[in-house]
N, C-alpha and C positions, 0 to 999 in steps of 0.2 A: 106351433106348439113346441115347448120344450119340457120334459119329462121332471119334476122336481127332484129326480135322483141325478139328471145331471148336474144341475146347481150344485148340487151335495156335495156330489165327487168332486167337480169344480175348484168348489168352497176350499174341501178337504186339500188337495193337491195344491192349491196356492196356498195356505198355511202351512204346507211341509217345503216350501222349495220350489216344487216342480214344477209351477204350472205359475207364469203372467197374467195376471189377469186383473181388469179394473176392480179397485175395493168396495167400491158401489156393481157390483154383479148383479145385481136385482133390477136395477134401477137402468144398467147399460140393454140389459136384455129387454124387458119394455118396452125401451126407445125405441127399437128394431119392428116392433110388433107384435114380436113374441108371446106369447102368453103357458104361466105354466099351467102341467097337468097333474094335476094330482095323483098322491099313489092311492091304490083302492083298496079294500080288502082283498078283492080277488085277485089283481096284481100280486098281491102277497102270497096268496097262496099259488098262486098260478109259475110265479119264482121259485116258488118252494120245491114244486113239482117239477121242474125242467131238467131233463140230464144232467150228469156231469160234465159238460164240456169246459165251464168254465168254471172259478170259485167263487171269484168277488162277487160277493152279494149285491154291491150295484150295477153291474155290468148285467146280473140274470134278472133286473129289476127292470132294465132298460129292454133286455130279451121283453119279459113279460108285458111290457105298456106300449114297448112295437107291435107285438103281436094282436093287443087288444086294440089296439090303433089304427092298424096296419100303415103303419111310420117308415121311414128310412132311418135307419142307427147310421148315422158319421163317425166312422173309426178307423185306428190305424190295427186293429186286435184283427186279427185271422179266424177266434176263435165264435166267434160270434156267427158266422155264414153257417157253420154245424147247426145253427136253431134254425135255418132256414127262413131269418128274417132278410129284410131289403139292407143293403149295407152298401152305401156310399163310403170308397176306400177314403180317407183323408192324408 
């Protein structure tokens, strides 16, 4: 499962620069297995509602669809463990 806020962000960050990634993204993650997750509405509001620990709204996106999931978030961010989700450091 891959959350469709990560593609997003993904997306986003290789359009600005920061981020390698194949231009076929949809298409490479697939291959792997993968399959994405939709956001829900209660994800939404479930983001909405989470402390301030962090700002970007997709990082408390990916908070909210770990928690409904009970997912591992892969990240190099610190601030993400404050949600008390599983965090694989990357």
């Amino acid at each position: 499962m891959i959350p469709v806020a990560c593609d997003a962000e993904i997306a986003i960050k290789r359009a600005r620069g920061r981020l390698q990634c194949p231009d076929n993204l949809v298409e490479a993650i697939e291959q792997t297995g993968f399959v994405g997750v939709p956001i829900t509405l209660a994800d939404g509001e479930a983001a909405a509602s989470l402390p301030s620990h962090h700002a970007d709204p997709f990082d408390r996106m990916l908070v909210a669809q770990a928690r409904r999931l009970g997912a591992v978030v892969v990240t190099r961010d610190p601030a993400f463990a404050a949600y008390g989700v599983h965090v694989l450091p990357a």
